[in-house]
N, C-alpha and C positions, 0 to 999 in steps of 0.2 A: 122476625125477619132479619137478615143478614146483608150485607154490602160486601161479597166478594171480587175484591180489586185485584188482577192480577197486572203486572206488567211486565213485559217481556217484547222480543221482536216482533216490529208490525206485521212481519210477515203472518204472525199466529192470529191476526184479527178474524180473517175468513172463519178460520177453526173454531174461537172461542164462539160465534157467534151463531156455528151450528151446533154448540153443545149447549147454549141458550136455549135455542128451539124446540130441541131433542125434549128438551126436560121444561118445558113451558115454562120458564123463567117469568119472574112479573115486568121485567124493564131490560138493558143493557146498552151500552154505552160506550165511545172508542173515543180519548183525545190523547195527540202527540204526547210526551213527557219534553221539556223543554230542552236545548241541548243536549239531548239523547239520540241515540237511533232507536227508541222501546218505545211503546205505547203503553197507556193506562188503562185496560180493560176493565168496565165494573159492571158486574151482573147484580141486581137487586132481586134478591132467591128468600124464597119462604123457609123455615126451621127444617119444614118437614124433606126440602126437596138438596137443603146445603149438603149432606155428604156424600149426596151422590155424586151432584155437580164439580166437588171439589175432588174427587175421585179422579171424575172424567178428564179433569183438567192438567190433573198431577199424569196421570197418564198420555196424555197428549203432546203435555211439556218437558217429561223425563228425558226426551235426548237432547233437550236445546239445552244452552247456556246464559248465564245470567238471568234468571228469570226470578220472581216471587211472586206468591200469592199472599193476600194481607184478610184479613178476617175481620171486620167492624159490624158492631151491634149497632142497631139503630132502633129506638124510638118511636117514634110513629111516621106514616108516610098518607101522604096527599094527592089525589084521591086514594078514598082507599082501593086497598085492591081487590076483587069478584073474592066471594068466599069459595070455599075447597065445596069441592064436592064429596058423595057419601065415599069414593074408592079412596081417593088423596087421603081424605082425613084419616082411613086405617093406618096410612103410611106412620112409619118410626119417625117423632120430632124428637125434640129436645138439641143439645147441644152437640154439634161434630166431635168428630175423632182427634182432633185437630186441638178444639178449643179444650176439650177435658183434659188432652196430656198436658196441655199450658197451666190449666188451672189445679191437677193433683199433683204434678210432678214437683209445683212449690213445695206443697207439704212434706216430700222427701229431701228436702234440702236439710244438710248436717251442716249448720254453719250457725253466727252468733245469735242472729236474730231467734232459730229455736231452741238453741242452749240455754240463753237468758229466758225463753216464754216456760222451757221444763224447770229451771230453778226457781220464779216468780209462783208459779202456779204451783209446785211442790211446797215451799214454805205457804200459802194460800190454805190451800187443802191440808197439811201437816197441823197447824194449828187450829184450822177451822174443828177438824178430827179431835183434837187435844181438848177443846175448848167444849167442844159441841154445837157449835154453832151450823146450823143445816145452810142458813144462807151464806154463810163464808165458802164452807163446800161446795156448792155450785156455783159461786164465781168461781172457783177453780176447775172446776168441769166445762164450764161456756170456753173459758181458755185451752182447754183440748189439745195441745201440742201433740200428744201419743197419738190423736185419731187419725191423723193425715199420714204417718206414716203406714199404717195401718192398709187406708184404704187405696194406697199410690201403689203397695205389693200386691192385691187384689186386681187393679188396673195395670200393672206391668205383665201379673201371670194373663189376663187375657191377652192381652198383645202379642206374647211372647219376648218383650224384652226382657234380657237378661240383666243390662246394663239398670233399668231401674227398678229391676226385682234386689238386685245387690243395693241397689244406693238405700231402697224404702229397708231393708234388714237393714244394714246397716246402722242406721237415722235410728229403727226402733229401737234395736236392742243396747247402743248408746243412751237415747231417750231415757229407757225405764232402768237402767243401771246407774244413769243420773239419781233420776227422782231415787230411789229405793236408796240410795248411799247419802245422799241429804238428808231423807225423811229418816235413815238410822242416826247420824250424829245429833239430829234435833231431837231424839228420842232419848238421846243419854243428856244433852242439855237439859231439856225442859223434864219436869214430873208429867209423866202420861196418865191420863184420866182414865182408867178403865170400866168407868161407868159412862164411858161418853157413849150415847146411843149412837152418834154417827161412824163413830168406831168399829161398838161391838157387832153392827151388820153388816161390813163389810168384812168378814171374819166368817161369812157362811155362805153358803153358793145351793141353792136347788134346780129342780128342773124349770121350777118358770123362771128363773134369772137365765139358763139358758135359752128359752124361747124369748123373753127380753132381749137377750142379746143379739138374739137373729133377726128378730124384727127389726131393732134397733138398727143392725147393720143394714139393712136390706132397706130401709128407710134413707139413709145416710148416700148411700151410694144413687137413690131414687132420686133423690133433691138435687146432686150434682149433677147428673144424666137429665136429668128435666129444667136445668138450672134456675128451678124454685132455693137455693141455696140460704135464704130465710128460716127454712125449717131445720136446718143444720143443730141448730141453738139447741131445738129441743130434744135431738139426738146426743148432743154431746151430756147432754145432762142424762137422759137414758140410759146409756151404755161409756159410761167416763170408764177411762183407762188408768185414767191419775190416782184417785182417791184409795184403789185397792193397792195400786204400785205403795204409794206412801204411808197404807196399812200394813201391809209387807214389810218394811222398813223401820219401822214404829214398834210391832213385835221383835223381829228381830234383834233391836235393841233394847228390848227389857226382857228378853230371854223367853218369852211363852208363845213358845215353838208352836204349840196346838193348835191357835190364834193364827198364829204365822203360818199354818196350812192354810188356813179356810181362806185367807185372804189371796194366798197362791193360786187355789183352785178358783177364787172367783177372777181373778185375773189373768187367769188363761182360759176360762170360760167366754168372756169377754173379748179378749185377741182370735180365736179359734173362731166365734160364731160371727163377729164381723166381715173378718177374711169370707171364711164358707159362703155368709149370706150374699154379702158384697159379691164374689164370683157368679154366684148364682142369677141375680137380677142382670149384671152385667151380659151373662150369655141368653138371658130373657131377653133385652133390650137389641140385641143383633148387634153388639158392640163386636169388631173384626180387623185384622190389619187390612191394606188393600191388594197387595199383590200374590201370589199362588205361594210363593215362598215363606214370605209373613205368616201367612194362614197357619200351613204346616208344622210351623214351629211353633205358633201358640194352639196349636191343636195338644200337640205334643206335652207342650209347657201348663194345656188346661188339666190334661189326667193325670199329670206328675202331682202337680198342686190341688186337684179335688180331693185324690186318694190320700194325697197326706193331711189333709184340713180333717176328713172325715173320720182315718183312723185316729187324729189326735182329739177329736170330741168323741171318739166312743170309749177313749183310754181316760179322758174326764171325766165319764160316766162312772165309768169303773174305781177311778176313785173316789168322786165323791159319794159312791156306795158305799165302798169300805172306809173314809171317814166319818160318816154319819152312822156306822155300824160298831164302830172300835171308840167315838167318842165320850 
C-alpha cells in the first residue's frame, strides 16, 4: 500500500475526493497546511490501484500551480483493509511509473559515487580473475555498477525519454571503457594466470549463456517492477557485466586476441539480452507514459530500440558461429 499525499489549492479538495471514490480507494483525508493557502490531501491506495489514481490526479492538477504529489510507502495499516476481490487482484501491482524512474534513473547517474563503485569493483573482479578466486568474483558482480545503466536505457526506451536514453548510454559506455582501461594496465602490472578457471570462462559465450542472459535480464527488471529488489543480488551474479568487461581488458593486455574475442562476445551477449529482455517484460507489465503524446513517442522509441536490440543479437549469433567455427 501507498500514502498518496498531494497538496495543492483547497479548492481541488472536492476533485481529489471524487477521484478517491471513482477508484475505491481504502481511506482519504483533507487538513489545512499551516500558513499556506494549500491543503494536504492524503489518499491511503493499494499497489494495485496507485498508478491509476496518480494518473487521474496528475491530470486533474496539470493546469493549476504550485501543486505536488508525494509518494510514501508504508508498512502496515490498522485495521486491516477488506481483501481484493477475484477481478482487482488480475489488476497490474507492483511499483508506479513514478516510483521506478526514481529508483532506476539513480543507476544512470555519471558522477563519483559510480566512478569509484566501477574502479572498486574492476580491481575486485581483475584480481579475483588473476587469482582465481570464484568468491572474490562475485563480490564484484553483487557490486553491479554496469547493470543499472543497463536497465535505466531499457526503462527510458519504454518511456520514450530521450533525455535518459542519452544519460544511461552515456553512464554505460564511460562505465565499461572504465573498467576495461583498469583491468588492461593491471594486466601489464600484475603476471595473469591463464590457468585461472575464472578467467578462462569468461573467454566463451554459447547459446545457453545467451538464454541466461535473457532470463537473467527479464528477472532483474521483474524484481524492480515488483519491487521484490532482494532478488537483484542474484541477478547481478547471473548476468555480471564486470567480470567479462575486465576479461576483455586482461587479454587485451597480454596480447591474446582469441581470448579477447570470446570475452567480447560474451559481453555483448550479456548488454544485448538484458536490454531486449528487460524491454520485453517492461511492455508485458503495461509499463506507458500518461499522456497521448508520451505514448506516441515511446511507441516510436519501442520499434527503434526492439529492432536494433534484435538485429544486434542475431549479429551475435553470427559471430559466435564463426568463432567457434574458425577457433
Amino acid at each position: 500500500m501507498r500514502i498518496i499525499e498531494v497538496l495543492a489549492d483547497c479548492g481541488h479538495s472536492d476533485t481529489i475526493r471524487g477521484i478517491a471514490e471513482q477508484h475505491n480507494i481504502i481511506d482519504c483525508w483533507v487538513h489545512d497546511v499551516m500558513d499556506e493557502d494549500r491543503c494536504s490531501m492524503r489518499l491511503l491506495v493499494r499497489k494495485e490501484k496507485q498508478q491509476k489514481v496518480i494518473d487521474a490526479l496528475q491530470s486533474s492538477l496539470s493546469g493549476s500551480e504550485n501543486w505536488r504529489i508525494v509518494i510514501k510507502p508504508i508498512e502496515a495499516v490498522l485495521p486491516r483493509p477488506p481483501e481484493l476481490d477475484e477481478a482487482e487482484r488480475k489488476e497490474a501491482g507492483g511499483r508506479s511509473r513514478e516510483e521506478l524512474y526514481h529508483s532506476i534513473e539513480a543507476g544512470a547517474r555519471l558522477d563519483s559515487t559510480y566512478i569509484w563503485l566501477v574502479i572498486f569493483s574492476t580491481i575486485v573482479a581483475t584480481i579475483g580473475l588473476i587469482e582465481d578466486n570464484v568468491a572474490v568474483v562475485i563480490g564484484a558482480m553483487v557490486i553491479a555498477p554496469l547493470l543499472g545503466p543497463n536497465i535505466a536505457l531499457a526503462f527510458g526506451a519504454t518511456l520514450g525519454d530521450r533525455v535518459l536514453i542519452w544519460r544511461s548510454l552515456k553512464t554505460n559506455i564511460i562505465g565499461m571503457m572504465l573498467a576495461m582501461s583498469l583491468a588492461f594496465v593491471i594486466g601489464f602490472i600484475m603476471p595473469v594466470n591463464m590457468q585461472s578457471h575464472e578467467l578462462v570462462m569468461r573467454t566463451d559465450v554459447n547459446t545457453a549463456g545467451v538464454v541466461l542472459a535473457l532470463v537473467s535480464g527479464a528477472a532483474a527488471i521483474l524484481s524492480l517492477t515488483t519491487g521484490l529488489s532482494s532478488t537483484l543480488v542474484g541477478v547481478m551474479v547471473a548476468v555480471a557485466i564486470l567480470p567479462p568487461t575486465a576479461t576483455l581488458g586482461l587479454m587485451m593486455a597480454t596480447q591474446n586476441y582469441k581470448y579477447a574475442m570470446g570475452a567480447a562476445l560474451l559481453l555483448a551477449v550479456n548488454v544485448v539480452s538484458v536490454n531486449l529482455a528487460a524491454k520485453v517484460v517492461l511492455m508485458m507489465k503495461g509499463l506507458k507514459p500518461r499522456t497521448w503524446l508520451e505514448k506516441e513517442k515511446a511507441r516510436q522509441s519501442f520499434m527503434a530500440y526492439t529492432i536494433f536490440w534484435i538485429v544486434s543479437l542475431l549479429i551475435i549469433f553470427a559471430a559466435m558461429y564463426l568463432y567457434h567455427k574458425y577457433q
